[in-house]
C-alpha positions in Angstrom: -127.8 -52.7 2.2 -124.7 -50.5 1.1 -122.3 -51.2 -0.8 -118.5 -50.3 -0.1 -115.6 -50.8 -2.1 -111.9 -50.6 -1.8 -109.7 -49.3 -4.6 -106.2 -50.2 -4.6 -104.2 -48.5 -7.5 -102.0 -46.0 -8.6 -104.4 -44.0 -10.2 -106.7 -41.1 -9.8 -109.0 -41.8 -7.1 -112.5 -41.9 -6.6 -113.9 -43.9 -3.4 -111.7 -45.9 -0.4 -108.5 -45.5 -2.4 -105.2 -47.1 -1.3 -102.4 -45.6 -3.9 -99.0 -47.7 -4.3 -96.0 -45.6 -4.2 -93.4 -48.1 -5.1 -94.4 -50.6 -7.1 -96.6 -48.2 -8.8 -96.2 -46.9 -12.2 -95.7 -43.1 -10.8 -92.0 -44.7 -9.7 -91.3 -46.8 -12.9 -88.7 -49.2 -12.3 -88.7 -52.5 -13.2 -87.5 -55.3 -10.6 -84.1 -55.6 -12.5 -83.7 -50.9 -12.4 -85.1 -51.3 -9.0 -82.3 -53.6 -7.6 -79.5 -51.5 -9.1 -80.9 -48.4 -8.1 -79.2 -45.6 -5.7 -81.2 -45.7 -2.4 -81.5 -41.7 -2.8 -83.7 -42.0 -6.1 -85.4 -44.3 -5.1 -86.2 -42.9 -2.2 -86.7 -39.5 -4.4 -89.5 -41.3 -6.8 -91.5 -42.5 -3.6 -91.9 -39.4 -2.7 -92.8 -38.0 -5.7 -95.1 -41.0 -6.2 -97.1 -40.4 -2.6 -97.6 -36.7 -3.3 -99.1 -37.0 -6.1 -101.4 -40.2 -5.3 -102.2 -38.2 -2.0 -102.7 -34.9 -4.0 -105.1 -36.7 -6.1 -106.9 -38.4 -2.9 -106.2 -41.2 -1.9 -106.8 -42.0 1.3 -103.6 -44.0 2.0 -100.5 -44.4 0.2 -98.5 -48.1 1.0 -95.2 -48.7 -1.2 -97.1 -52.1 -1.8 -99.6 -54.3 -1.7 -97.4 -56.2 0.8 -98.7 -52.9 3.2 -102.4 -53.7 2.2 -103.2 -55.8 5.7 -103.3 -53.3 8.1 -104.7 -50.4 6.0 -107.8 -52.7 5.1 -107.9 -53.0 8.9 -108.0 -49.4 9.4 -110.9 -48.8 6.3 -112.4 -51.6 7.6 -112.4 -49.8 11.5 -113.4 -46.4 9.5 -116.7 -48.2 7.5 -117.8 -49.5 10.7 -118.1 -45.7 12.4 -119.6 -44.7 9.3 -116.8 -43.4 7.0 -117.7 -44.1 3.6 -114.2 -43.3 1.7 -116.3 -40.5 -0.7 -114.3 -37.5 -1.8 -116.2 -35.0 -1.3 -115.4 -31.9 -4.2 
């Protein structure tokens, strides 16, 4: 039996990885910064945030783990056709 596992963070990756843009520390607002924010940065950090997380691997970038359904859907459709989510270097 294999073992798989799914990683969700907003850190560097290292097997089935599912980075958080948003509410990720890469963006850095708290809930209170976040609500007074213009839409532009904060649209501007995402960004940021999900090209770095992607540049670093991970195999998916949500904005939060409110996304997380439907990408564990997809791993879950990838694992069964044999992905395994390893980076190969």
């Amino acid at each position: 039996m294999s073992l798989q596992i799914v990683k969700v963070d907003d850190t560097v990756p290292g097997m089935w990885t599912v980075g958080l843009s948003l509410s990720g520390n890469e963006v850095g607002y708290f809930l209170k910064e976040y609500a007074s924010a213009p839409a532009a940065e904060v649209s501007d950090r995402i960004a940021v945030a999900d090209a770095k997380l992607r540049a670093a691997g991970a195999h998916c970038v949500v904005q939060s783990v409110r996304d997380l359904p439907a990408v564990l859907l997809d791993i879950a459709a990838r694992m069964r056709v044999g992905e395994t989510g390893v980076l190969t270097i």
